[in-house]
C-alpha positions as CSV (number, residue, x, y, z in Angstrom):
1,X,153.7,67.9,51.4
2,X,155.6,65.6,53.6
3,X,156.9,66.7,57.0
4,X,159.5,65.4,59.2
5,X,158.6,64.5,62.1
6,X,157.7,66.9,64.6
7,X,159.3,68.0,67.9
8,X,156.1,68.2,69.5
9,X,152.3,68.1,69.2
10,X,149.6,71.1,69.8
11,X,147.0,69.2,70.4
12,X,144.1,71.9,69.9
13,X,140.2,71.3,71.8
14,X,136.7,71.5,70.2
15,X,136.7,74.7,68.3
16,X,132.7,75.1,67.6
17,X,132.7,78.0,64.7
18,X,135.3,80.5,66.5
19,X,137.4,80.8,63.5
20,X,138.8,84.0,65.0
21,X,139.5,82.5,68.2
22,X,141.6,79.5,66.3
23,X,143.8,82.0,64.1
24,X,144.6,83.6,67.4
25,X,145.6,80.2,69.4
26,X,147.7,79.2,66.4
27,X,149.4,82.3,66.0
28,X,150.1,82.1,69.8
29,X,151.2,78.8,69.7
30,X,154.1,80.0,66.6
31,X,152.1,79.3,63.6
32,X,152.1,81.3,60.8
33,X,150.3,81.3,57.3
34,X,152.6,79.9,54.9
35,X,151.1,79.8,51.5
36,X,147.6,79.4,52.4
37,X,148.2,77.5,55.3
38,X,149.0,77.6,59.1
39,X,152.9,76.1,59.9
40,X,155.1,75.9,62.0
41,X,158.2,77.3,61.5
42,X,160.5,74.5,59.9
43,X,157.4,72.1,60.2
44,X,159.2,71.7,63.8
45,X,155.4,70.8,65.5
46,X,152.4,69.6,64.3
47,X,149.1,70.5,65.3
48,X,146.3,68.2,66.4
49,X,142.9,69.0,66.3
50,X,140.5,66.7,68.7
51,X,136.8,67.3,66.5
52,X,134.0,69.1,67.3
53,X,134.7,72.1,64.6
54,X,131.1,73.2,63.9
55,X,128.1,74.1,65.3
56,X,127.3,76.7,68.0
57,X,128.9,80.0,66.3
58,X,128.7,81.3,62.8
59,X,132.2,80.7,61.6
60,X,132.6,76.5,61.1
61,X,133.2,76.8,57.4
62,X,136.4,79.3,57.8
63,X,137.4,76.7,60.6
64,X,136.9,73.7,58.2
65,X,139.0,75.6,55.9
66,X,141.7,76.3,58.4
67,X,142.1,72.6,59.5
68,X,141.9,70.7,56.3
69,X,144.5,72.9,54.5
70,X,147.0,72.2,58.0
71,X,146.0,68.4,57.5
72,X,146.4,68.7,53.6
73,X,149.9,70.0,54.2
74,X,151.0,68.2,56.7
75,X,150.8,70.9,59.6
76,X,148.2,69.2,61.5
77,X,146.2,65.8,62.1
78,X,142.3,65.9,62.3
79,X,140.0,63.9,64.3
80,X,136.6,63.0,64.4
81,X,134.3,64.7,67.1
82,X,130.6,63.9,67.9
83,X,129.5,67.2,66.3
84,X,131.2,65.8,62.8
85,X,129.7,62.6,63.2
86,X,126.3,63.8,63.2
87,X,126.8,66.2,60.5
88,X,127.1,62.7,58.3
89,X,124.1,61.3,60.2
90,X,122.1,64.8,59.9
91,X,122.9,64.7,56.1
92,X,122.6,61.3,54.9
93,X,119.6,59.5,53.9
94,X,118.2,56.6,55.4
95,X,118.0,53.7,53.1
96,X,115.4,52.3,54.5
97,X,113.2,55.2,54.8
98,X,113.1,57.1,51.9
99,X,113.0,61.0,52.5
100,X,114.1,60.2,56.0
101,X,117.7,60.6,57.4
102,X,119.9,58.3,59.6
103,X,120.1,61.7,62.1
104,X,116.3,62.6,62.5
105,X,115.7,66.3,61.6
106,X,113.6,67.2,65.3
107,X,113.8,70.1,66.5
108,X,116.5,69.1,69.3
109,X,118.9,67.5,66.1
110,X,118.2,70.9,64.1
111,X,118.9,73.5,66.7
112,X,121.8,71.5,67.8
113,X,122.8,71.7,63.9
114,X,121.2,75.4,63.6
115,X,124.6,77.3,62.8
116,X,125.8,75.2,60.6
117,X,122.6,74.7,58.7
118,X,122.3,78.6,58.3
119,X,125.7,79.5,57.6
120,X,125.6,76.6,54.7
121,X,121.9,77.3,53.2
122,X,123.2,79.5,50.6
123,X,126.4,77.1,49.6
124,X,125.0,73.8,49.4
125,X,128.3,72.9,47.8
126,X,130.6,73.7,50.9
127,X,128.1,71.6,52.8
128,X,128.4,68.8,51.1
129,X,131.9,69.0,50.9
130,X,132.3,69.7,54.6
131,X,130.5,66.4,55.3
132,X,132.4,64.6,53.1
133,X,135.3,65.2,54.8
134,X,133.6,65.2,58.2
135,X,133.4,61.6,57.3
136,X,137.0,61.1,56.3
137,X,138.2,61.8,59.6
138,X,139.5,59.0,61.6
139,X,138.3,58.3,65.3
140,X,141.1,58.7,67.1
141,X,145.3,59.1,66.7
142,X,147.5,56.7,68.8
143,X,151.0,57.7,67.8
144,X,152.9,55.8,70.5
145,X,153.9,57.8,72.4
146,X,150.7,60.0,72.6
147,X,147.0,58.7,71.9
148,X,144.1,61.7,71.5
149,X,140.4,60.3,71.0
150,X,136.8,62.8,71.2
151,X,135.4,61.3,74.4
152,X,136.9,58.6,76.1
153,X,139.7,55.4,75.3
154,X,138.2,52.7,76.2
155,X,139.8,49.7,74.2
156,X,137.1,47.4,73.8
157,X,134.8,50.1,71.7
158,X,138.0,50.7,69.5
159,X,138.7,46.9,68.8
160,X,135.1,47.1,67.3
161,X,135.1,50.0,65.1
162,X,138.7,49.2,64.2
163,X,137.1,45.7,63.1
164,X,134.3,47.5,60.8
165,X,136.6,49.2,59.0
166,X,139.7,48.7,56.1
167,X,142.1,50.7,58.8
168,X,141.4,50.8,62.4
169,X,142.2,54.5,61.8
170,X,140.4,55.3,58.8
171,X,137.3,56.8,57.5
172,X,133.4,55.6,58.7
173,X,132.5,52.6,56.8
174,X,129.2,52.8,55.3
175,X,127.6,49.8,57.2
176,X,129.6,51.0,60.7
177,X,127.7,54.5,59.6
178,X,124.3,53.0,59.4
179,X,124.9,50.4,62.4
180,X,126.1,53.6,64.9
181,X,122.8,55.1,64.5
182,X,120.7,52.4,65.5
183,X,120.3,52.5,69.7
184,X,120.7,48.7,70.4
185,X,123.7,47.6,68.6
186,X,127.3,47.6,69.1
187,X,128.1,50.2,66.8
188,X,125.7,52.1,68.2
189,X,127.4,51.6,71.8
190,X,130.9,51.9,70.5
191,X,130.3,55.1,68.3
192,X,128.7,56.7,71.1
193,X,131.3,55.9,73.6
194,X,134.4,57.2,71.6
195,X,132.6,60.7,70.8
196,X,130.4,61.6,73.5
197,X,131.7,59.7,76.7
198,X,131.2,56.3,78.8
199,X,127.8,56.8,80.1
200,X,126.4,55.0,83.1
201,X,122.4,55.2,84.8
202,X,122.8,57.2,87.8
203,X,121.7,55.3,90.8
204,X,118.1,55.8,92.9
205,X,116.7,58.2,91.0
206,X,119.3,60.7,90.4
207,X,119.7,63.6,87.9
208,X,121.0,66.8,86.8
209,X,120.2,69.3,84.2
210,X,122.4,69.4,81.4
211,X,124.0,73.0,79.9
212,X,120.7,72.8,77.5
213,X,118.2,72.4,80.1
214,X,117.8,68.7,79.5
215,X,117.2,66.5,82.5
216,X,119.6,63.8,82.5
217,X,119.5,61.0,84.3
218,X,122.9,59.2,83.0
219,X,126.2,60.8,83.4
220,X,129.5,60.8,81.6
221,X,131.8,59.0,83.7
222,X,135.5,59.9,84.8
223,X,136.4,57.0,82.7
224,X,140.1,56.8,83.4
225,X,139.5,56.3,87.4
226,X,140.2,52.8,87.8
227,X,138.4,52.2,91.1
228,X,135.1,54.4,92.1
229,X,135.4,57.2,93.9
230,X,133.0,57.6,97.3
231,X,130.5,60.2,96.0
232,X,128.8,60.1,92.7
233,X,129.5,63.3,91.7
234,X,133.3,62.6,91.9
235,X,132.6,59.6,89.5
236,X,130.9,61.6,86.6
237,X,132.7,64.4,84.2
238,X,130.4,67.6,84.2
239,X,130.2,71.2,84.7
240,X,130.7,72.0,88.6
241,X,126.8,73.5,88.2
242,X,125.7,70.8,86.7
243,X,127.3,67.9,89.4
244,X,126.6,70.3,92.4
245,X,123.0,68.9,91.8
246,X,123.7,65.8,92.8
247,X,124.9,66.6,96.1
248,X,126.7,63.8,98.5
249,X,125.1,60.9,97.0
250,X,127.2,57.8,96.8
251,X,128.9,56.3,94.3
252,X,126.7,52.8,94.7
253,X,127.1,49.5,92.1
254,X,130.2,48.2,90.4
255,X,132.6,50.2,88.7
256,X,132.1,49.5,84.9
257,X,134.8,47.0,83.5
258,X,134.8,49.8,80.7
259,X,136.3,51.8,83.0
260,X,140.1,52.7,83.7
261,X,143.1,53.7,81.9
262,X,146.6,52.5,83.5
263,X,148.9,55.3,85.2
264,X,152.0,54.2,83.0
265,X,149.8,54.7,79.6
266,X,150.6,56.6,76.7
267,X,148.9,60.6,77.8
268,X,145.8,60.5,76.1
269,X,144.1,63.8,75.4
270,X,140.2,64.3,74.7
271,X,138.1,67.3,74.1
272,X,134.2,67.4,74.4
273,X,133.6,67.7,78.0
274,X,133.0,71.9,78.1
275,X,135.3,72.1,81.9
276,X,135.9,75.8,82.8
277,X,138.2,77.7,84.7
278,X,142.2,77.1,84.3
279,X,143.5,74.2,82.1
280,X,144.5,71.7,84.2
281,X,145.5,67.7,83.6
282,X,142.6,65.1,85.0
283,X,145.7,62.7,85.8
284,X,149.6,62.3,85.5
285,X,148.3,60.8,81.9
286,X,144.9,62.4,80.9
287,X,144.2,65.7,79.6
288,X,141.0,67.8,78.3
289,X,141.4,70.0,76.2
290,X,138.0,71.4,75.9
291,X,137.5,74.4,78.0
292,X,133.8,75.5,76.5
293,X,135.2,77.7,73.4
294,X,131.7,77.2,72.1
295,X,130.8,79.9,74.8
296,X,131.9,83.9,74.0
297,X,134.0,84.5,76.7
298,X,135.2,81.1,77.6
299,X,138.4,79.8,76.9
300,X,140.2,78.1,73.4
301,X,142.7,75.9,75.0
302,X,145.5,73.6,72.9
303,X,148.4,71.8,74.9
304,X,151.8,71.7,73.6
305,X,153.2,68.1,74.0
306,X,156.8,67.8,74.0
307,X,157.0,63.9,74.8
308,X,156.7,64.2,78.5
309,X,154.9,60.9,80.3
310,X,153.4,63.3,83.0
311,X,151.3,65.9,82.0
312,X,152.0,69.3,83.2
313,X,149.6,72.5,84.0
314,X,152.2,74.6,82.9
315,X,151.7,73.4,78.9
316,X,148.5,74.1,78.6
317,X,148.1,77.6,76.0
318,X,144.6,79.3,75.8
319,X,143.4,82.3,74.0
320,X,139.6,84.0,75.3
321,X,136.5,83.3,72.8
């Protein structure tokens, strides 16, 4: 069903099974079921959904469901999150390594995977036609005005993927899918970039301990800054327990040429990055929309976009997980 085009944009963060949470956020945001499906009054906004819709909590099949009717009707635009990407991986065989798959099936992959794997292991047909569409879903959205991406916009990473594929916004090619899971190559780099972040080596020895309990000893970095800041901790995007381990150690090196995003850009908005506390923009241009939903009693956060250049606190909209 074909829309006009929108007022505005809801652009709605990484979701993580909490179907209950979503229908909640939506309904706050104005949306109401409309034969099947979540609209908005007179089709007067659009939703926008940033990836990461499974995994973590029980529910990622009723939150499938909810997003691909809103994208089948024209209510909302999908994206494609790390969490989607190696769903495709996880399910997929490796063609050269029969009874293998291009996602390895170790223990870290499956009890990343777990909630999805159990909530599916009864319907292998909503499975498989989850991951299908998982791998329909484009990489980012830039709609002039407004550009959302998983991770981080960093133009030389899309040039690539846009160049292994039919539409620089389209589905995974199968050779860009097989090339993204091999460490080493530029599909590999580019892939990883988009979904899960620009990641440096943190200097002399450094690390942290991720939200898992892995020790880390690269960081996600605050790739929009376009100079370094003085400590390391104020380069890298992490949870405040997580960066506090790092002390006052300085920033050291070059700043990546990877790095930056100009000040009179289109907003961009990206999820992934699990902040906390109250919704905030990271710049006059750049906004997360991931505020840890994954986690009962964090927050689902969307931002309603109404074609301002600056991004502001007060349009950020958030219901409790």
């Amino acid at each position: 069903m074909a829309l006009r085009q929108p007022d505005g944009y809801d652009i709605i963060g990484d979701i993580h099974g909490q179907a209950g949470a979503l229908r909640r956020l939506l309904e706050r945001l104005g949306y109401r079921t409309d034969g099947g499906a979540y609209r908005y009054p007179g089709g007067r906004r659009q939703a926008i959904f940033i990836g990461d819709y499974i995994d973590r909590n029980p529910a990622g099949l009723e939150v499938v469901d909810i997003v691909r009717k809103m994208s089948d009707t024209g209510d909302a635009m999908a994206i494609m999150g790390n969490h989607e990407f190696n769903a495709v991986a996880y399910h997929t065989e490796d063609p050269d390594s029969r009874g293998t798959h291009l996602r390895p099936h170790t223990d870290k992959n499956e009890r990343q995977h777990k909630a999805f794997l159990e909530e599916t292991e009864s319907n292998p047909t909503a499975r498989a036609a989850a991951t299908r569409w998982f791998r329909s879903l484009p990489m980012w959205l830039d709609l002039g005005e407004v550009r959302v991406v998983h991770a981080s916009w960093v133009p030389r990473h899309k040039t690539y993927v846009a160049s292994q594929v039919q539409n620089p916004q389209a589905p995974l090619s199968e050779p860009l899918l097989f090339e993204a899971t091999c460490k080493g190559t530029e599909g590999h780099a580019a892939v990883e970039c988009l979904l899960k972040g620009l990641e440096v080596q943190l200097p002399d020895g450094a690390g942290y301990e991720d939200k898992d309990g892995t020790r880390r000893t690269n960081g996600r970095l605050r790739w929009w800054f376009n100079e370094p800041p003085r400590r390391l901790r104020d380069a890298l995007i992490a949870a405040p327990k997580m960066l506090n381990q790092l002390g006052d150690k300085p920033w050291t090196g070059p700043w990546p040429a990877d790095a930056g995003y100009p000040a009179d850009a289109a907003p961009v908005f990206i999820g992934h990055y699990w902040l906390t506390g109250e919704p905030q923009p990271l710049a006059r241009n750049v906004a997360c929309v991931d505020y840890s939903a994954a986690r009962t009693g964090q927050k689902l956060v969307a931002y309603r976009w109404d074609g301002e250049s600056t991004l502001e606190t007060a349009k950020f909209a958030s219901v409790p997980t």
